[in-house]
C-alpha positions in Angstrom: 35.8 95.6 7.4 38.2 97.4 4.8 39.3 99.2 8.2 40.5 102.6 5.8 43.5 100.4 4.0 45.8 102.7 1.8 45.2 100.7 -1.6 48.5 99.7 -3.3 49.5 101.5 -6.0 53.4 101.3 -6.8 54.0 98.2 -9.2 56.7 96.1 -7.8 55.2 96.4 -4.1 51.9 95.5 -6.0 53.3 92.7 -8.1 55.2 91.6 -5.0 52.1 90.9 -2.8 50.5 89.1 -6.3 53.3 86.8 -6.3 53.0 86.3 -2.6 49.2 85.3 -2.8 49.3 83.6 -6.0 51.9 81.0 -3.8 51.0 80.9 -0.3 50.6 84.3 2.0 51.5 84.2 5.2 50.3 86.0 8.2 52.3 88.3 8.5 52.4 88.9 5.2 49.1 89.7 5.2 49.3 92.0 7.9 51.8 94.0 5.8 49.9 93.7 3.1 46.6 95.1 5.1 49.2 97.8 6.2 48.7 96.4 10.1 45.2 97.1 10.6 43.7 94.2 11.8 44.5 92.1 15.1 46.8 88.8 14.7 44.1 86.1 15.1 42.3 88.1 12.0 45.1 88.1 10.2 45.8 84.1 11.1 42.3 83.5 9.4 42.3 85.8 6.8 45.8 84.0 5.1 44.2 81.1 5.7 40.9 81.9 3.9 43.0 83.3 1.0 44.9 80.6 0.7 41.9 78.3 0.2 40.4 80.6 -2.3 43.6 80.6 -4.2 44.1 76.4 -3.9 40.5 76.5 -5.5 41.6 78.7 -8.3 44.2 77.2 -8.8 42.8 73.3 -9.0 40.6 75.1 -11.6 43.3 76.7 -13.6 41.4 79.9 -13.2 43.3 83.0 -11.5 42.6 84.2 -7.8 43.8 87.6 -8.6 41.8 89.1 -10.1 39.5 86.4 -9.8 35.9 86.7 -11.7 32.3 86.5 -10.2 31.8 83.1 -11.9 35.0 81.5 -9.9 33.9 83.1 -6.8 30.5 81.7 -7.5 31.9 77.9 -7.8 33.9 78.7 -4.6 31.3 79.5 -2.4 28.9 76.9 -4.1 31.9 74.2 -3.2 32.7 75.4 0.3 28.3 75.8 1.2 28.2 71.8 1.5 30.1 71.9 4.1 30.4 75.4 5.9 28.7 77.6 8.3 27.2 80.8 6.7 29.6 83.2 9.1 32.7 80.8 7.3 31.5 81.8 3.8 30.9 85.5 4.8 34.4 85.9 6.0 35.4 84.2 2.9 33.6 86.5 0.5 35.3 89.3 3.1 39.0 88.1 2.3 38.6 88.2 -1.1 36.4 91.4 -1.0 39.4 92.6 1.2 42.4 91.8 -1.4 41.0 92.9 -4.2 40.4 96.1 -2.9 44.1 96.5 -1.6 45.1 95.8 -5.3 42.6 98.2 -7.5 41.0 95.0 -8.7 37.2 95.2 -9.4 35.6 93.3 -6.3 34.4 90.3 -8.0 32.2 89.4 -4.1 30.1 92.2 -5.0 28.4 91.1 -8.8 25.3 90.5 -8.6 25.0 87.1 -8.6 27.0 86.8 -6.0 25.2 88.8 -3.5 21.7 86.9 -4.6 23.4 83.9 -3.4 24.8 85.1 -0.6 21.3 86.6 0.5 19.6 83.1 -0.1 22.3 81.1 2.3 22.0 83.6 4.6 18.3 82.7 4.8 18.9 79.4 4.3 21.0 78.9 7.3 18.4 81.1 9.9 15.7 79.1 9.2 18.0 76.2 9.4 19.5 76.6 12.5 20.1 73.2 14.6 19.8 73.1 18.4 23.6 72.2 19.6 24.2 67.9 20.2 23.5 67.8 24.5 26.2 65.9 26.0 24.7 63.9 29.2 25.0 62.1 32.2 24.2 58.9 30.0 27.3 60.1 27.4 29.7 60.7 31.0 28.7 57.0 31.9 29.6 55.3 28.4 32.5 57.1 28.2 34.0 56.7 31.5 33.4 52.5 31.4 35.6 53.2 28.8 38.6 55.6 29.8 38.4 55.3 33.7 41.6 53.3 35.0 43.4 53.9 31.7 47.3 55.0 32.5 47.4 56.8 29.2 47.4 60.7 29.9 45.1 61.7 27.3 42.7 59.5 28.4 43.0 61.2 31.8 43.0 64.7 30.6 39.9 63.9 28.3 37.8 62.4 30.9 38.5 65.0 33.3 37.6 67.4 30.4 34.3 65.4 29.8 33.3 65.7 33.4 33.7 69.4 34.3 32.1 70.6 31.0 29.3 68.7 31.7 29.0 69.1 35.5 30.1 72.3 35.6 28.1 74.0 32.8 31.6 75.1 31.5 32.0 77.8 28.0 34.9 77.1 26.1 36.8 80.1 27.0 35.9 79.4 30.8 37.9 75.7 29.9 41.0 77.2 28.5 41.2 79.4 31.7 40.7 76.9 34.3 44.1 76.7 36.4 44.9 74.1 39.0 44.2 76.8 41.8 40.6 77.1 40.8 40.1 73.5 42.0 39.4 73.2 45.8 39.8 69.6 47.4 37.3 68.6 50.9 36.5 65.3 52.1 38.1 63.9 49.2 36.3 65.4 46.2 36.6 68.6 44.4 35.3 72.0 43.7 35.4 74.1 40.8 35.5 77.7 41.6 34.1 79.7 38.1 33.7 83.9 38.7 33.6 83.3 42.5 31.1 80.5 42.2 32.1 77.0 43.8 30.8 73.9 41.6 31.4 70.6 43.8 32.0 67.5 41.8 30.6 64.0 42.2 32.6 61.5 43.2 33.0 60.3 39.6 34.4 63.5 38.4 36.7 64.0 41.6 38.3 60.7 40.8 38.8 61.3 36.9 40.0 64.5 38.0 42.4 63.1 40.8 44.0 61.0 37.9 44.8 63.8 35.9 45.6 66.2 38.5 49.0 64.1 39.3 50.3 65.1 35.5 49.6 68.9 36.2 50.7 70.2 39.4 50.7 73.9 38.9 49.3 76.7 36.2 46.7 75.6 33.6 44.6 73.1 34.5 44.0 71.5 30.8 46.7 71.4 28.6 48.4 70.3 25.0 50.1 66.5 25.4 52.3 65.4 22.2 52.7 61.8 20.4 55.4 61.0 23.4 52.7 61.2 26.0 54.6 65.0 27.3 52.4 67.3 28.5 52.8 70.7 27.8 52.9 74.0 29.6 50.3 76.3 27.9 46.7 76.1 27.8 44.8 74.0 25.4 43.7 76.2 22.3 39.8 75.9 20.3 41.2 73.3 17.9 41.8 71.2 20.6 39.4 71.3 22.5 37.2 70.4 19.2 39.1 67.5 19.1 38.9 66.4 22.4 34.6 66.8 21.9 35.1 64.9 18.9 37.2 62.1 20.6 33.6 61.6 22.4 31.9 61.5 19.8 34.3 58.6 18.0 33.9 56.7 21.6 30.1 56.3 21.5 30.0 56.0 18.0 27.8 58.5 17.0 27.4 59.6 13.4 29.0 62.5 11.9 26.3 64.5 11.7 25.7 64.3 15.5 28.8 65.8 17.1 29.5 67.6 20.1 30.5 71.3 20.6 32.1 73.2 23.0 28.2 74.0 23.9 27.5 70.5 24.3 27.7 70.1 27.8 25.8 73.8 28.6 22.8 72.2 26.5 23.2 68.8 28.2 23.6 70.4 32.3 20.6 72.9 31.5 17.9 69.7 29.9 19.2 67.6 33.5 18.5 70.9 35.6 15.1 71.3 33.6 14.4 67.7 34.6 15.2 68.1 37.9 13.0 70.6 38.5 15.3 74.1 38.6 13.7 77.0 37.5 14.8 79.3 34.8 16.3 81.8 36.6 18.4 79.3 38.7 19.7 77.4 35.7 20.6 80.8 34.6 22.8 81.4 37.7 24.1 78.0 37.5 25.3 78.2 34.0 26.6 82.2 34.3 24.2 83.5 31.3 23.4 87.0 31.6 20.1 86.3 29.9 17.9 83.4 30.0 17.5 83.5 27.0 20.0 80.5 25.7 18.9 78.1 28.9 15.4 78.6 27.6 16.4 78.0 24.2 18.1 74.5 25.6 15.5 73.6 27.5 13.1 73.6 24.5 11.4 76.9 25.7 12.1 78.4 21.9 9.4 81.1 21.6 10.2 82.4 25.0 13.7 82.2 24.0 13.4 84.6 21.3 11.8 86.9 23.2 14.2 87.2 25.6 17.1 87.2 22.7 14.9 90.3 21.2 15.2 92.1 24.8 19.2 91.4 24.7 19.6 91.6 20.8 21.1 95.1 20.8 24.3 94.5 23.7 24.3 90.8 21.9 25.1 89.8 25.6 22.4 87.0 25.9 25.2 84.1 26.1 
């Protein structure tokens, strides 16, 4: 992860980049202070992670630089309530990271520290909770409740709602989605994913007619602001989390029971399995290049692992 930094040696570049740290680091910033060797989305998350380290620190009164095993301790047993394992990691990374730059002794790498590491690591793999489905039953609810509504976000999120579900969208596959990708016959759509056409029912055609009017050209989902404007670039992963958790809010579910951008994957492949589809067609259907994560979702979970074993080496299962 180090990436072959040049450490800092020369005092007032070094006490610069403390001061910097100590008060707020920005991204680019942090890319000079990594002497440009990682991309600008790491970068973006690696100030950020610092800058929640040091906000720790400093509620504490304890320093962040060098910062001792027993602080990083506390931080990671403060941030584990409420973070993914692969959060904490890149935590422990950042502050690995910095401390080397500076000569510091790398407080992530005491003993205690790696034994708790270790144990959420195992923690969270045997842990590991099968994603919220979002279904036909969910679509229903929620369109009593936003069809016919005149506000713009209500016809962007519905539209949203509908295609990710019928349409087995990934999140990536959402952000890309332009308005010529949507074909119009007989008055209802078609999605057309990787050269595969997806028609829509009649439900989603007409939540999708409503929003269609507000974007005529490029990028089919897009940012709106607190004036109801709608913007010009495509929506980005935070979001697109907000939109799922809009749904969520809607039907009232509990906290604990929100949706994902894998929500609606999880929810097409259970009504396919219901419907009778094999396998292999719900794997065509959804774009996997395994079965392994439709056989997962469908409750198949030792024949999913088998198949995840087969594809665990080009980690090309999803």
């Amino acid at each position: 992860m180090k990436k072959d930094i040049p450490r800092i040696t020369e005092s007032d570049k070094a006490n610069r980049f403390k001061h910097l740290l100590s008060s707020g680091i920005t991204p680019d910033e942090f890319n000079e202070l990594t002497a440009h060797r990682y991309s600008r989305s790491t970068n973006l998350a690696m100030a950020k992670d610092w800058r929640v380290f040091n906000d720790f620190c400093l509620e504490r009164s304890r320093p962040s630089l060098p910062a001792t095993s027993l602080s990083v301790l506390e931080f990671i047993e403060h941030v584990s309530s409420k973070r993914k394992f692969s959060s904490i990691r890149r935590y422990a990374v950042t502050i690995s990271v910095v401390h080397y730059i500076l000569g510091y002794k790398d407080p992530t790498q005491a003993r205690e520290v790696t034994l708790v590491m270790s144990k959420l690591k195992l923690s969270g793999e045997s842990q590991v909770k099968q994603t919220i489905p979002f279904t036909s039953a969910h679509l229903a609810q929620i369109h009593t409740k936003l069809a016919g509504s005149d506000v713009k976000k209500d016809a962007r999120d519905l539209a949203m709602y509908y295609l990710l579900y019928e349409c087995a969208l990934k999140r990536r596959e959402l952000k890309a989605l332009k308005v010529q990708d949507i074909l119009e016959d007989d008055e209802r759509y078609a999605v057309t994913i990787d050269e595969r056409c997806y028609p829509l029912s009649a439900e989603a055609s007409a939540s999708l007619r409503g929003w269609l009017v507000h974007v005529p050209y490029s990028y089919l989902f897009r940012a709106i602001d607190r004036h109801g404007n709608v913007g010009e670039t495509q929506l980005d992963d935070s979001s697109i989390h907000r939109v799922l958790q809009r749904a969520s809010q809607i039907l009232g579910l509990d906290d604990s029971l929100g949706f994902s951008s894998q929500s609606g994957r999880v929810g097409a492949v259970q009504e396919k399995t219901r419907e009778g589809m094999k396998i292999r067609e719900i794997q065509e259907f959804g774009r996997w290049l395994s079965p392994a994560m439709p056989l997962q979702y469908s409750g198949k979970t030792s024949l999913s692992e088998q198949q995840k074993a087969i594809f665990k080496t080009k980690k090309n299962y999803d």
